[in-house]
DRENTORTOR-471920 format. One record per residue (C-alpha): residue in one letter; x, y, z; residue number from 1. Coordinates in steps of 0.2 Angstrom, whole numbers, plus 5000, padded with zeros to 4 digits. Layout:
N
LOBA_a_X_Y_Z_NUM
...
This chain:
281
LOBA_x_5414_5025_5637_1
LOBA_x_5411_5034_5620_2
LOBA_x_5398_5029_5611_3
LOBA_x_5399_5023_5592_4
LOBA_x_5393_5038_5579_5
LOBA_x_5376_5038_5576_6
LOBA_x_5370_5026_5561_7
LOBA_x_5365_5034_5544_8
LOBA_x_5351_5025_5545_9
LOBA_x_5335_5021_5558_10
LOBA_x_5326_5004_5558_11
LOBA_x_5328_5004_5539_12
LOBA_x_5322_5021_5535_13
LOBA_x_5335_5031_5526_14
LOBA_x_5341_5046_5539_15
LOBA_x_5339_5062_5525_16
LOBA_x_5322_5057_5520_17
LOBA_x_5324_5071_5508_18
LOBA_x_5343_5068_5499_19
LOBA_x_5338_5062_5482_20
LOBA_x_5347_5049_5477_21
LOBA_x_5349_5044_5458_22
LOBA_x_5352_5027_5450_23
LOBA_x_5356_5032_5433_24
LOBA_x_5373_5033_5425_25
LOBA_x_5366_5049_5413_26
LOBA_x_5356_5064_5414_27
LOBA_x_5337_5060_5417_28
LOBA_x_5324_5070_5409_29
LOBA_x_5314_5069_5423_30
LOBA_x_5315_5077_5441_31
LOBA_x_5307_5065_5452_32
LOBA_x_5298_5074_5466_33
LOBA_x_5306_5074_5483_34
LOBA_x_5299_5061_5497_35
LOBA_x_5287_5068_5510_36
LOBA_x_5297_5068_5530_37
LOBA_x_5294_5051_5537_38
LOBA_x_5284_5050_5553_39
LOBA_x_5280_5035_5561_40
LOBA_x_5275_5030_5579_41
LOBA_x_5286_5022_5592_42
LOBA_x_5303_5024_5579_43
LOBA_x_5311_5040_5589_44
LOBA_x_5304_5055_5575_45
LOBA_x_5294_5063_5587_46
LOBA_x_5299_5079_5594_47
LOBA_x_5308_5079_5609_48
LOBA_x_5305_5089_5625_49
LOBA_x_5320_5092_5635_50
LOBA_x_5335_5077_5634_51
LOBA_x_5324_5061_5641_52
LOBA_x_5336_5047_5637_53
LOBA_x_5354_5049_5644_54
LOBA_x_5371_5050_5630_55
LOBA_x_5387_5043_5638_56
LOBA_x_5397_5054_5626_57
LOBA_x_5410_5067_5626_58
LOBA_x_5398_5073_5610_59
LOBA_x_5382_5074_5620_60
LOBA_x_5375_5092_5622_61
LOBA_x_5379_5099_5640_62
LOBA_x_5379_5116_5645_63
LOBA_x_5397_5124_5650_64
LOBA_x_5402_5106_5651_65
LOBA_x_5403_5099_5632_66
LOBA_x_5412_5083_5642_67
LOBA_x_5397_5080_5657_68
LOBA_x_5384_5066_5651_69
LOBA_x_5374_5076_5663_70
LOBA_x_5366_5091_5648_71
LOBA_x_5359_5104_5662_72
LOBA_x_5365_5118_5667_73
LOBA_x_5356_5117_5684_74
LOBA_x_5364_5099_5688_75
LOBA_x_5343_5092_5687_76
LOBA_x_5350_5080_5675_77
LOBA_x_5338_5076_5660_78
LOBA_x_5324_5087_5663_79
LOBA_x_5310_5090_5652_80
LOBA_x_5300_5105_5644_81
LOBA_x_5293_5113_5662_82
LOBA_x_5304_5105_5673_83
LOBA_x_5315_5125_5677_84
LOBA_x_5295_5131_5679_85
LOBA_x_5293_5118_5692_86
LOBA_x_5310_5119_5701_87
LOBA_x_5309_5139_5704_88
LOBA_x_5290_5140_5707_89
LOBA_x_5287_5153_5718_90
LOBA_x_5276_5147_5734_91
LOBA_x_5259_5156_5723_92
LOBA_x_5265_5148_5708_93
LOBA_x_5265_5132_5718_94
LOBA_x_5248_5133_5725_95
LOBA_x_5242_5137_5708_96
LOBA_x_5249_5123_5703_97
LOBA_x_5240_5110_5716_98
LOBA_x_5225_5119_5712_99
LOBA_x_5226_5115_5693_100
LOBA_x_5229_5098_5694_101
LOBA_x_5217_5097_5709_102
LOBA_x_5203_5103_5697_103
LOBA_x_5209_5090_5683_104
LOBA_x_5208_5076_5693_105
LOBA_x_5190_5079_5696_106
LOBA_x_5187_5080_5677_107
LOBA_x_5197_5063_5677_108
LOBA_x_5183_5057_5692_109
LOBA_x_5167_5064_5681_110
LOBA_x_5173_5058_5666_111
LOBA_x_5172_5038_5673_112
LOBA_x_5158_5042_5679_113
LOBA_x_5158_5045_5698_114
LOBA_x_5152_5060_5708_115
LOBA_x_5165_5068_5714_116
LOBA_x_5155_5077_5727_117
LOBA_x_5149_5061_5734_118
LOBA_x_5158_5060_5751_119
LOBA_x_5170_5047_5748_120
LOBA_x_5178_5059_5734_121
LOBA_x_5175_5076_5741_122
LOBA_x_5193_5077_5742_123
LOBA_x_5202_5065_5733_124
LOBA_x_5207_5078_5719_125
LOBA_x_5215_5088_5734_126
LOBA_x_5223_5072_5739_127
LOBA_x_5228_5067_5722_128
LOBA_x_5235_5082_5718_129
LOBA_x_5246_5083_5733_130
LOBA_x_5251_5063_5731_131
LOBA_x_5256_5066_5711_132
LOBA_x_5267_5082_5716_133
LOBA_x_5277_5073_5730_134
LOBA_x_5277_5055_5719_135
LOBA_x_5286_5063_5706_136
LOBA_x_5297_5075_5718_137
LOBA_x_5313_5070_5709_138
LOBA_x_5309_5086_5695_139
LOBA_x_5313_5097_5708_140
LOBA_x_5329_5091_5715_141
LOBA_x_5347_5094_5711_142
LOBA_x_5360_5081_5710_143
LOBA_x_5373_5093_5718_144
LOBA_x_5360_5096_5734_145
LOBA_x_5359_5077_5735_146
LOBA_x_5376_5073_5734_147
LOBA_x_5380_5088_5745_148
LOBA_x_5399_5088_5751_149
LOBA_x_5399_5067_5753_150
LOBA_x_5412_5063_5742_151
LOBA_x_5430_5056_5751_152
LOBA_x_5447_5053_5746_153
LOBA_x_5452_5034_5748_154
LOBA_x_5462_5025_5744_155
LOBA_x_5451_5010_5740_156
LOBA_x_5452_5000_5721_157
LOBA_x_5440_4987_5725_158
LOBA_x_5421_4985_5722_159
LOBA_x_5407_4996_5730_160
LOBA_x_5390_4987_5729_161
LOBA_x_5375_4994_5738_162
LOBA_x_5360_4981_5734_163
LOBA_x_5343_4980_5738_164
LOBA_x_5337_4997_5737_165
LOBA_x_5318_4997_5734_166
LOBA_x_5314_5008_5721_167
LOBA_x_5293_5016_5716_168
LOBA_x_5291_5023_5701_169
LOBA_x_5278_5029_5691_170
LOBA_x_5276_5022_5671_171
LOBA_x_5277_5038_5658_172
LOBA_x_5267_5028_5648_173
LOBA_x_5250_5023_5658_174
LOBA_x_5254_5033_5675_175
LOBA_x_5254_5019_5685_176
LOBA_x_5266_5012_5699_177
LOBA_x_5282_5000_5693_178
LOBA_x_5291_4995_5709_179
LOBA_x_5307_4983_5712_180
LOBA_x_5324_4984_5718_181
LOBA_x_5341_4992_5710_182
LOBA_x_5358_4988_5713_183
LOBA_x_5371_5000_5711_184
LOBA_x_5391_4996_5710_185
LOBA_x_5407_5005_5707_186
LOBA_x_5426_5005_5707_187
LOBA_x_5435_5022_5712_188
LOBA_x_5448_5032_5707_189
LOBA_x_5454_5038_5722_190
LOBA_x_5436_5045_5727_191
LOBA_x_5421_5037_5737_192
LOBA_x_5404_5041_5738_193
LOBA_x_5394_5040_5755_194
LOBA_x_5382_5025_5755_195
LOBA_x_5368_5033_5754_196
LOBA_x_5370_5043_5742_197
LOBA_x_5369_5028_5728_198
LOBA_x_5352_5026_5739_199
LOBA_x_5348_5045_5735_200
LOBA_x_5354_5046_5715_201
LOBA_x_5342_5030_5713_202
LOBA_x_5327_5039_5722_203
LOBA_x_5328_5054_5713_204
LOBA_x_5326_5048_5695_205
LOBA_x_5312_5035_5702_206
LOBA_x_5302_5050_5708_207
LOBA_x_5300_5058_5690_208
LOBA_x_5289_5049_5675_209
LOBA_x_5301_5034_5669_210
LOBA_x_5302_5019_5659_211
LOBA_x_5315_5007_5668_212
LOBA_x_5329_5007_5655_213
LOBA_x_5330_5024_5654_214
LOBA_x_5329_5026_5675_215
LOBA_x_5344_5010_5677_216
LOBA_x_5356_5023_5662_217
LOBA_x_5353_5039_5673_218
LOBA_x_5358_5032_5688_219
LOBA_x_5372_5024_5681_220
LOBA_x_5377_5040_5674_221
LOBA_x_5374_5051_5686_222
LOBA_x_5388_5041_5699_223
LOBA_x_5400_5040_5683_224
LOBA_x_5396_5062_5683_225
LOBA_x_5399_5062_5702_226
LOBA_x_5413_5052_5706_227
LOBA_x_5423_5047_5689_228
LOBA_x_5425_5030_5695_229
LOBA_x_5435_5016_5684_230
LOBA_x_5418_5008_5683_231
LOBA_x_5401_5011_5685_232
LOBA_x_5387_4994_5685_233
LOBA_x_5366_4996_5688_234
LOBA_x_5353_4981_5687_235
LOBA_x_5337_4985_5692_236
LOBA_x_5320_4971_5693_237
LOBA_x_5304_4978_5694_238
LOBA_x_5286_4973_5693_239
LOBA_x_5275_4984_5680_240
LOBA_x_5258_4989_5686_241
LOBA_x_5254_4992_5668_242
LOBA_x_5258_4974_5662_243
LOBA_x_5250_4967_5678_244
LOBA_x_5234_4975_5678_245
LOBA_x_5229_4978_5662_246
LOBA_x_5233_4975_5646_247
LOBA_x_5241_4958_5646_248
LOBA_x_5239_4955_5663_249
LOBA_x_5254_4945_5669_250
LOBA_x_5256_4946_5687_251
LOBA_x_5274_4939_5694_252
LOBA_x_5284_4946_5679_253
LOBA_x_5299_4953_5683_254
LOBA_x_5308_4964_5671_255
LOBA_x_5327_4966_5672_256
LOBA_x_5337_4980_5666_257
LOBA_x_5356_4984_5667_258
LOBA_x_5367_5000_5663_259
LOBA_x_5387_4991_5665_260
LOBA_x_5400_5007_5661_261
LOBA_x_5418_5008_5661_262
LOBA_x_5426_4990_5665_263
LOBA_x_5411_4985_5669_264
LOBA_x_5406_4984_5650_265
LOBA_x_5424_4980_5645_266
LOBA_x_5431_4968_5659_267
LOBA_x_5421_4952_5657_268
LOBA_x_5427_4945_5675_269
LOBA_x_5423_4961_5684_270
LOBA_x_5407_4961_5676_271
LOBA_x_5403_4942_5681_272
LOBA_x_5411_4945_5700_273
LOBA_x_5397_4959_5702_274
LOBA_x_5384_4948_5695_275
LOBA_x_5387_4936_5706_276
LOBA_x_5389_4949_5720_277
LOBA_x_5373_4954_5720_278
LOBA_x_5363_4936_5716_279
LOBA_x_5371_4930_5734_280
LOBA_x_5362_4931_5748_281
């Protein structure tokens, strides 16, 4: 489903913060300076490392596949600055890595203030390190290795639903755990995909740093790259460690994210019978 051209303008702030624009019907005897580049925090003017939130467009940037929303060469889907470093480390380059991280970790420990040669910590930088690198696993795994060869002709145009799947992640912002469940859904075009492959796609972007909305669109994109189904529906609910334990402190709130694709987004009853679908128990 393409997407509409991009707006000329962003939360109000004119796009081309350097086109001058004029007011006056004549000449003016005066050259008014031109405005200074607007940068401001949380509006989407920072730079950008690597392609972080997904484009479901034929216009999206994609490497020897202008039409794949999936822009990466080496089928990682989305990655970030270092994520090639990371995928083709060699095993010295690995070790160097654990010990990197090992040794910031035990900055992290001294600059709490706790003794990190105390017995208790001795080795948790080790430990740390180890646990960060598999948590977020996911930079270093291909879709087409996860997918492998589990794609079937069949003749089958009704729903595929696979609920349920519990789903950790880790927050980009604060570096804490979210965790919940995703539901994934599907009609095909003449193509399945095995069962727990749906399981897989959803467990590799939850093993990278994430925000939910962005995790529910790659997922949801990533079966639409795969398969080319008529349809393609996500909703995910998950409980934030960052909005539980700190800052506002809410335990029990659940947040509820949804990517709908195809006649998903265009079919109102096909998107209501999936709803339905996955609220019966």
């Amino acid at each position: 489903m393409e997407q509409d051209e991009p707006s000329t303008s962003l939360n109000g702030l004119d796009a081309h913060p350097h086109e001058e624009l004029s007011h006056h019907d004549g000449p003016s005897t005066s050259q008014r300076p031109a405005a200074a580049p607007r940068f401001r925090e949380g509006l989407g003017f920072r730079p950008t490392s690597g392609i972080s939130t997904p484009q479901y467009s034929s216009r999206a940037v994609a490497v020897g596949k202008a039409s794949s929303p999936l822009p990466d060469a080496n089928g990682l889907g989305w990655p970030a600055k270092s994520t090639h470093l990371r995928l083709n480390a060699t095993a010295e380059e690995r070790a160097e890595r654990e010990k990197k991280l090992s040794s910031a970790v035990r900055t992290i420990l001294e600059c709490i203030g706790e003794d990190p040669d105390r017995e208790g910590l001795l080795k948790t930088p080790d430990r740390y390190a180890k646990a960060l690198l598999w948590m977020t696993r996911g930079y270093e795994e291909r879709l087409a290795d996860i997918i492998n060869d589990a794609v079937f002709e069949e003749d089958h145009d009704e729903m595929v639903i696979v609920r349920d799947i519990d789903i950790s992640s880790l927050c980009e912002h604060h570096l804490v755990p979210f965790t919940g469940k995703i539901a994934i859904a599907y009609i095909p075009n003449k193509l399945v995909l095995g069962l727990s492959k749906l399981a897989r796609i959803a467990e590799v972007f939850s093993r990278r740093l994430q925000v939910q909305e962005r995790l529910t669109k790659q997922v949801a994109l990533a079966v639409q790259e795969a398969i080319n189904p008529r349809g393609v529906a996500v909703v995910m609910e998950a409980t934030h460690m960052c909005m539980t334990m700190r800052g506002v402190q809410k335990p029990g709130a659940v947040t509820v994210t949804s990517c709908m694709l195809g006649c998903f987004r265009t079919q109102q009853k096909t998107r209501e019978e999936f709803l339905t679908l996955i609220k019966g128990r």
